[in-house]
N, C-alpha and C positions, 0 to 999 in steps of 0.2 A: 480670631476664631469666632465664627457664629453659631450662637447659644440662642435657648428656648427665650431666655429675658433681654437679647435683643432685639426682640418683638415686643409691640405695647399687647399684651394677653390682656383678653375678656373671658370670663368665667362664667356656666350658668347661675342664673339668681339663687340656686336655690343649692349650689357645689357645697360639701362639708370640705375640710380642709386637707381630709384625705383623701376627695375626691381631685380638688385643684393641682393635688401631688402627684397623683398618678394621668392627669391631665398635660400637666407641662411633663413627666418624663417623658411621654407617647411625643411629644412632639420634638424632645431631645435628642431622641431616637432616632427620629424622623428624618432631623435636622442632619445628625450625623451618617444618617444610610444618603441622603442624597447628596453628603457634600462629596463621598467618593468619587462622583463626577463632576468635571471642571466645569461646564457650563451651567449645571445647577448649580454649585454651589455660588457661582458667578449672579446667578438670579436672586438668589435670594439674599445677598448682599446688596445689589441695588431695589430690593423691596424693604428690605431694612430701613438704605437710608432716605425711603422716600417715605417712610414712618407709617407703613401700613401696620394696621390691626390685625389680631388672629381670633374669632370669635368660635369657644369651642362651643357644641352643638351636638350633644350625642341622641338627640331626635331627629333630626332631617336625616332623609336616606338622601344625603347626595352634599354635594360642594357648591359654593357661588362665591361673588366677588360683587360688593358693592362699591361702585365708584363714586357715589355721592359721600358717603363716610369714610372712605379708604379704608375699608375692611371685606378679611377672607371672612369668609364662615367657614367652619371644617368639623368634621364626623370624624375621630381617631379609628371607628372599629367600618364605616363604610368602605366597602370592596367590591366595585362594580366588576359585571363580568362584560368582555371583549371578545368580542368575535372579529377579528382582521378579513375587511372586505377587499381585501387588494386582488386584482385577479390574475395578478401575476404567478406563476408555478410557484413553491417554494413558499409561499408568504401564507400558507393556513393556518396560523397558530388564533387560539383561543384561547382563554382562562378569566385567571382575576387581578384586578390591577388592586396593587397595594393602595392605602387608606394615605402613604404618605406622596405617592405620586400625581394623587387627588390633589394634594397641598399644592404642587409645584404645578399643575394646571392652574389652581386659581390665583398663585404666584407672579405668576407669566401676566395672564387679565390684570395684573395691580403692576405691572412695569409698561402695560403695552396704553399710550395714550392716543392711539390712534383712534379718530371717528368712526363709528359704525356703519359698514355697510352692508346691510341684506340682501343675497343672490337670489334669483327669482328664475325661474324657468322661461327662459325666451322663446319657446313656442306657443306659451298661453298667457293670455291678457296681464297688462298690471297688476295687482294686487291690488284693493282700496285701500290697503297700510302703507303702501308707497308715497300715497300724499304725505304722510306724516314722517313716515322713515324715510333716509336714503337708499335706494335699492340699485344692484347691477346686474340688468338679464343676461344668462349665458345660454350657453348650450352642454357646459361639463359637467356632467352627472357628480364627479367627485366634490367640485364648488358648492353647486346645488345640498350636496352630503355634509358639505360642509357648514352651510347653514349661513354664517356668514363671516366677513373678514379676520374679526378678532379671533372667533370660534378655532378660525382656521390656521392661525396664527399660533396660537397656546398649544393645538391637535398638531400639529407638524414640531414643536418642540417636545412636547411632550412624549411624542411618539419614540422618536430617535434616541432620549435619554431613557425611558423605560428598557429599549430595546439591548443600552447599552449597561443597564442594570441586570439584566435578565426577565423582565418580566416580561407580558402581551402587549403590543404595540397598536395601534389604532392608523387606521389607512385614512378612514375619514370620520369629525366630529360624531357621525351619527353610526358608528359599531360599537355601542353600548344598547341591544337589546332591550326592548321595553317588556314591559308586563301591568295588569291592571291589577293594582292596589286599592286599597281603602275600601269603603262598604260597597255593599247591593247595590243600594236607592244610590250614592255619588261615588262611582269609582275614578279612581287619579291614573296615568299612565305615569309608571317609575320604571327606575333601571332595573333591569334584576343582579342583586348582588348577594355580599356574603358577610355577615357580621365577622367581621376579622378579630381574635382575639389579640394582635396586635396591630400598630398600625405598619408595619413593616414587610407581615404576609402578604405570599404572592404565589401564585401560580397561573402555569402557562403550557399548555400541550402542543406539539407540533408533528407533520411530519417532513424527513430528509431522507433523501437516499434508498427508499424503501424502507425508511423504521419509522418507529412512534417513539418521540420522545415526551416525557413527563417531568417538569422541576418544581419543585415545590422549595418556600422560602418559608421560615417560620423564626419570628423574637420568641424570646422566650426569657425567664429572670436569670441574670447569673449563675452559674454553674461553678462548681471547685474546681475548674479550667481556666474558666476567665471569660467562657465564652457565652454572649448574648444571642447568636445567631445561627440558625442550621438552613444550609442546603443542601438538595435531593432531588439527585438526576435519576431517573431509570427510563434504561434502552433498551425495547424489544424487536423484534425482529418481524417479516409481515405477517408472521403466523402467529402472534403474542406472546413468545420466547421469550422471558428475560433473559438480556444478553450480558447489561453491565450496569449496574448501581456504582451512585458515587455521591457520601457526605462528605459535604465541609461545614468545619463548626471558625466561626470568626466572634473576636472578641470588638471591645464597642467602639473601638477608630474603623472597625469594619477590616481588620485584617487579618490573615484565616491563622488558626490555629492546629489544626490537624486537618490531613484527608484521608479519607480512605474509597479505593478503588476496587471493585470485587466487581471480576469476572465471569461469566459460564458459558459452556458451550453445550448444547442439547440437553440443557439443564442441570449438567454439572457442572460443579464449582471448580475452577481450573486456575485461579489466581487472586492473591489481595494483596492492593499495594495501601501500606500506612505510611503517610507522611509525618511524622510529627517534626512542627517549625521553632517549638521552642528546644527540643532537644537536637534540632537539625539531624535528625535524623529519617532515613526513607528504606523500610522493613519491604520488601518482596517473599512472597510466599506463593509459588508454585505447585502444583498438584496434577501428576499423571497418574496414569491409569494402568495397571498390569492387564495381562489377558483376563483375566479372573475376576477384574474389576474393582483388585485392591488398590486404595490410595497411595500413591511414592509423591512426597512433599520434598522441597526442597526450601530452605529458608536462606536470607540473606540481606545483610545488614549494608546499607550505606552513607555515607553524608549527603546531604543537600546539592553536591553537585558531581553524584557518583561514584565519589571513592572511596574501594570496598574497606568496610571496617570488620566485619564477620560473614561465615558464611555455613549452612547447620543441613545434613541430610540428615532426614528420620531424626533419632534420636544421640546421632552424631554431637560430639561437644565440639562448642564454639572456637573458631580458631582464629586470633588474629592477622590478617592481612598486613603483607609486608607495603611497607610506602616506598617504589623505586626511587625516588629522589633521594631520601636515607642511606641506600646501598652504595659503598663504595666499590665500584667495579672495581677495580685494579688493584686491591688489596683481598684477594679469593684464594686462601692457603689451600695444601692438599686435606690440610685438619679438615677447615670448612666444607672441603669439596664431599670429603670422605662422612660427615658428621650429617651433611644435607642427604645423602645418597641412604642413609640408615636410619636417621629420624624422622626426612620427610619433614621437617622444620620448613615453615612456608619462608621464611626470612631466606634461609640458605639456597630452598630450591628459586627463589627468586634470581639471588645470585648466579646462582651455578647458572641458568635458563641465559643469564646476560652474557657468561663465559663462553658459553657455545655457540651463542650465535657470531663471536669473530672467525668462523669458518665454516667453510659448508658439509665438511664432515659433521661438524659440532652440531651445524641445525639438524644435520640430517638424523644425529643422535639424538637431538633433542623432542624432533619429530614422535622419535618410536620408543621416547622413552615418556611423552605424554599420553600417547595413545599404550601404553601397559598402565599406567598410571593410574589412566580413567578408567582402563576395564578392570581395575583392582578395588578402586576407588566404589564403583557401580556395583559390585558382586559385594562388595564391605557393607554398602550401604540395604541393598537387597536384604543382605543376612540380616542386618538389626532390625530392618522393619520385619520381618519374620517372624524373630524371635518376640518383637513387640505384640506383631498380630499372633503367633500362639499363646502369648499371655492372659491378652486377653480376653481370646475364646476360653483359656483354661481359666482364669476369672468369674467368665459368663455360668462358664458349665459348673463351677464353683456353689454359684448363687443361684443355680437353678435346684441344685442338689439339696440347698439348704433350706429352699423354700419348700419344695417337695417333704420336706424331715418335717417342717413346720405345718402343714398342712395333715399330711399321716398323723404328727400329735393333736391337733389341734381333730381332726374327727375320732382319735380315741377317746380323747379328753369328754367329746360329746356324749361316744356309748357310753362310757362310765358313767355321768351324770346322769344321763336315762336309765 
């Protein structure tokens, strides 16, 4: 298992002991979001055992990798932003690449011992740094972009592993956007980025299909869940509709702990699905619309891979779900038959359903004794949300009356005192 202290860590001069604490968690963290994927965590296992350094740095806005001392330098809260130049359809996404993918860029420069060579534009002269450097002219813009071999090296793994993290992916070394920093009199060209409150934030905009997507990734300190980590999808439509949000919260091996999926359509909210994985359980909550524009919910409980455990209209109680495997077909008395037909017992009417269909009479009863079922079932459910929504308006109109009382006193009260 690869952990913060099988790195040699360097600390700044001048770290308090609380600071070195929350130094190495940020890269525990780190460590643990990127080993989710097999090829990073493959990396930084053979940077391990070639006993590179992690030198934290939370003044440089940016990452490097010195190969004279075998050391990364790394920024926990640096978060460049990416604009993906590929010009392929489909590949616009931008945003910010996490602080810990940074790491795994200069990861990559500390396993890769290949010699340097710098790509030069083969339409225009040498460079006078070619004497001293190795250079290879081309003619591919992307190369050229890429600045040169290592560069392009660390940018193509690193791409493909962000991308299969979720986060913004880089087409080539040089889609990290610049900006001039530092004073008037000497300004520096830097990335332009985001002080990440963790180093595991990320986000990343896109579009597909005609929509806008938006994910946002955020650490955050343990929760009374378990959970260190939220993601946050929302999908609008070309006219900026939200169509569909969706959190997942994931605990610290990085495996999720709940999701929830909420739906709308024209701006109403028409569906939320809750996952929870420690209870294995998957809650569906439906929502139409009368003519009048009243809400009819329909609720429904399942396991992890479907199989109904409850199911709730309106204010309807819960009723457990028969499991056909349980059901002994060929033991269906008239008691039973007679018991299902009057209580509507889901068990029985299970049963009975499997009785009927050994004939095509049977189905054909079973047919038109679903469809009374459901329009009984639908008019039941109707009434109670009725009854629920006149409670409520009689409620509202309740506390409006009272407030009314409260006000008439409250300006009598005043004439008096005047």
């Amino acid at each position: 298992m690869i952990m913060a202290d099988s790195f040699k860590l360097v600390y700044p001069p001048n770290a308090t002991e609380k600071e070195k604490i929350e130094l190495k968690a940020e890269l525990e963290k780190s460590i643990n979001y990127l080993s989710q994927d097999k090829e990073a965590q493959e990396i930084l296992q053979k940077a391990i055992n070639s006993g590179v350094s992690i030198r934290f740095d939370t003044t440089e806005l940016n990452g490097g990798y010195d190969p004279s001392s075998n050391e990364i330098m790394w920024n926990p809260t640096f978060s460049p932003f990416i604009k993906n130049s590929n010009p392929t359809p489909g590949n616009n996404s931008s945003g910010y690449l996490s602080p810990a993918v940074v790491l795994l860029h200069e990861t990559v420069h500390s396993i890769d011992k290949s010699g340097k060579v710098f790509y030069v534009d083969a339409n225009k002269p040498l460079p006078t740094e070619c004497r001293q450097y190795c250079c290879k002219p081309t003619f591919d813009d992307r190369k050229l972009n890429m600045r040169n071999n290592r560069e392009e090296y660390a940018t193509e793994i690193e791409s493909r592993i962000a991308k299969r993290l979720g986060e913004p992916s880089r087409y080539t070394y040089m889609d990290i956007p610049t900006v001039n920093v530092g004073s008037a009199i000497k300004p520096v060209s830097g990335p332009m980025h985001n002080k990440a409150n963790s180093s595991i934030d990320s986000e990343i905009q896109y579009e597909k299909d005609g929509k806008y997507f938006s994910e946002y990734s955020y650490g955050h300190p343990k929760d009374v869940n378990g959970s260190i980590y939220l993601k946050k999808l929302e999908i609008q439509d070309k006219n900026g509709k939200l169509e569909t949000q969706k959190e997942t919260e994931f605990n610290e091996k990085f495996k999720p702990i709940s999701e929830v999926i909420t739906n709308y359509e024209n701006g109403r909210l028409i569906s939320i699905k809750t996952t929870d994985y420690k209870k294995e359980t998957i809650t569906t909550e439906n929502i139409r619309y009368s003519e009048n524009g009243s809400p009819i919910q329909e609720k429904s409980v399942t396991d992890l891979n479907g199989m109904p455990i409850s199911r709730v209209w309106g204010n309807a109680p819960t009723q457990p779900q028969a499991n056909p495997k349980e059901i002994d077909w060929n033991k269906i008395s008239n008691k039973d038959l007679y018991a299902a037909i009057l209580s509507g017992d889901t068990q029985s009417r299970a049963a009975l359903a499997a009785s009927f269909a050994q004939s095509d009479a049977g189905m054909a009863l079973k047919a038109r004794g679903a469809e009374l079922y459901a329009e009984q079932q639908a008019e039941q459910r109707q009434q109670a949300f009725q009854r629920e929504w006149e409670q409520m308006q009689e409620q509202a109109e309740q506390r409006r009356q009272q407030e009314a009382e409260q006000q008439q006193s409250q300006s009598l009260s005043r004439g008096i005192r005047r």
